[in-house]
C-alpha positions as CSV (number, residue, x, y, z in Angstrom):
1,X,-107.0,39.3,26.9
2,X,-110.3,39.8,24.7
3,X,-111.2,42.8,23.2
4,X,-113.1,44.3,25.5
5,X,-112.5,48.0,26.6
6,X,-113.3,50.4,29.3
7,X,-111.7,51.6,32.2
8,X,-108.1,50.2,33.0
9,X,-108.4,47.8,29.7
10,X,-106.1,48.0,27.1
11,X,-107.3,49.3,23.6
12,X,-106.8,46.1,21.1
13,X,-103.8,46.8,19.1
14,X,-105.0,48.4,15.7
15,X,-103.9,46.2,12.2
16,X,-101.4,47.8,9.6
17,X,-102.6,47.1,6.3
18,X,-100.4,44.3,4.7
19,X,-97.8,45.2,2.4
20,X,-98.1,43.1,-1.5
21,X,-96.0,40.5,-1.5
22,X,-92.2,41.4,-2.6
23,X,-92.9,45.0,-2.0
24,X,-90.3,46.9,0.0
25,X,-92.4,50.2,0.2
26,X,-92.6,51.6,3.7
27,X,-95.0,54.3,2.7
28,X,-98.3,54.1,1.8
29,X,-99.6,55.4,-2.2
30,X,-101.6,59.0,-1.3
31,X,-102.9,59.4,-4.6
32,X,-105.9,60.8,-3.3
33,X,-106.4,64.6,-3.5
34,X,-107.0,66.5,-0.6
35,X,-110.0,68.8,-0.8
36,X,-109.6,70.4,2.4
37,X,-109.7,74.6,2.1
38,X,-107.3,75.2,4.8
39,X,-104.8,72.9,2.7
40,X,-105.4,74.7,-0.3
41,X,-105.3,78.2,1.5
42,X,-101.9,77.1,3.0
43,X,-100.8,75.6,-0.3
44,X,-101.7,79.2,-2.0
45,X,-99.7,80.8,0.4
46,X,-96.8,78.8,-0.5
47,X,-97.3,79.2,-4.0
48,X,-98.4,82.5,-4.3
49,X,-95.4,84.3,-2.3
50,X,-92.9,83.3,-4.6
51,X,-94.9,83.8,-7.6
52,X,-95.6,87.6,-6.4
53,X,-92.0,88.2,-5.8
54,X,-91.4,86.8,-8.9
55,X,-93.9,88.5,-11.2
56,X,-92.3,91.7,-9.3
57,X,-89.0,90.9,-10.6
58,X,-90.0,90.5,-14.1
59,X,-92.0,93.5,-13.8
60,X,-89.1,95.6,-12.4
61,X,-86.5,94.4,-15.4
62,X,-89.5,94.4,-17.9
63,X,-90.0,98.5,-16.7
64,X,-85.9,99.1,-16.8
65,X,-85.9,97.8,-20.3
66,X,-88.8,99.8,-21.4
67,X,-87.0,102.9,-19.9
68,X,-83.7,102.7,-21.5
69,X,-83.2,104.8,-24.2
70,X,-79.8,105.3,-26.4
71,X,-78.7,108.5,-27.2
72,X,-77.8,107.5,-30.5
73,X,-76.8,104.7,-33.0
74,X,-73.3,104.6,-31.5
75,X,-75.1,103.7,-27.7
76,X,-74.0,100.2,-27.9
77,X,-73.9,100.0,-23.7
78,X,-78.0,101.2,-23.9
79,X,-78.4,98.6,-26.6
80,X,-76.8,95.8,-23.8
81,X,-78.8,97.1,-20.9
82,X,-82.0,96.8,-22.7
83,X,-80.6,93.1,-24.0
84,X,-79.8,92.4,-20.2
85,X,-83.2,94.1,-18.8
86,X,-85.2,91.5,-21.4
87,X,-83.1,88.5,-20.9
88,X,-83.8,88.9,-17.2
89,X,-87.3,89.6,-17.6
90,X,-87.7,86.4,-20.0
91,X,-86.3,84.3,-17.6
92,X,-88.1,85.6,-14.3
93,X,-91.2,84.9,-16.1
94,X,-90.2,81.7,-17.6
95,X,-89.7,80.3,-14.2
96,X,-92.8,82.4,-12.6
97,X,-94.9,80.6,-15.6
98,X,-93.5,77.1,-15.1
99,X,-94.2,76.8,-11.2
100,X,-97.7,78.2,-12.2
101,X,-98.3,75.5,-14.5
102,X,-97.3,72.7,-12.2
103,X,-100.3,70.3,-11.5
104,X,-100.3,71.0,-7.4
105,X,-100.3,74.7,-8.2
106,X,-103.2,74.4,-11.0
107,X,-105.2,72.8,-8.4
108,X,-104.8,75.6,-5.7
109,X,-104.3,78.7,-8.0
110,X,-106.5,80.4,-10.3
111,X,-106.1,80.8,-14.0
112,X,-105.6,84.4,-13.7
113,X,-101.8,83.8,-11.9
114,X,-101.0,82.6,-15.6
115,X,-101.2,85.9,-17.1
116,X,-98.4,88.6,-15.5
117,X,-96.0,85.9,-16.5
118,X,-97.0,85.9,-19.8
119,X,-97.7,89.5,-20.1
120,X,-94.2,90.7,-19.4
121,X,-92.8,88.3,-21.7
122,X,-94.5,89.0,-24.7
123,X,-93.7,92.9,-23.7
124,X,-90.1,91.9,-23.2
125,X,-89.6,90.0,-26.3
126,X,-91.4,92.6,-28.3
127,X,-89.3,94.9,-27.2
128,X,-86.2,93.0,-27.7
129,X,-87.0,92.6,-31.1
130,X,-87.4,96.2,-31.8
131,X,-84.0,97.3,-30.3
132,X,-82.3,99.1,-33.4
């Protein structure tokens, strides 16, 4: 058969790049990034969800441990909630700040989803550090 096409003819079957010699990879290297906005606005979506609920999260045990109050120097159990409340707060944003900083999440988010994280930790730790 040559190569010609049009109606009825087969389309010439197309070449697969050839693999380097002694390779056993099946897939090809994609290091190229994509620059397509509906990849980015999907990849934002992805991102972003979790980030928001966990921003939220930190902000909810950041709030708890700013509103605990002990009735006195014997309120050990206050003393442990606000412990508790900052702990979780820390970690919350801990993990909220290293998914932000991850390269494929630099590229799609702005700088800006680097501060709430950051925010309610400092105010968590600061406030950990001043429980009598």
């Amino acid at each position: 058969m040559g190569r010609e096409q049009g109606p009825g003819l087969r389309e010439p079957a197309r070449r697969q790049p050839r693999q380097r010699k002694g390779s056993t990879a099946l897939m090809h290297d994609r290091t190229e990034q994509s620059a397509k906005p509906e990849e980015q606005g999907c990849l934002r979506w992805v991102l972003g969800v979790p980030l928001a609920i966990l921003n939220l999260i930190a902000a909810w045990f950041c709030w708890t441990a700013l509103t605990i109050r002990p009735s006195g120097p014997w309120d050990d159990a206050a003393r442990a909630g606000i412990v508790l409340s900052c702990v979780l707060t820390l970690a919350a944003a801990v993990v909220a700040l290293l998914i932000t900083l991850i390269p494929s999440a630099r590229r799609a988010l702005s700088r800006w989803w680097l501060a709430p994280p950051l925010i309610l930790a400092v105010v968590a730790a600061v406030r950990w550090a001043t429980t009598n």
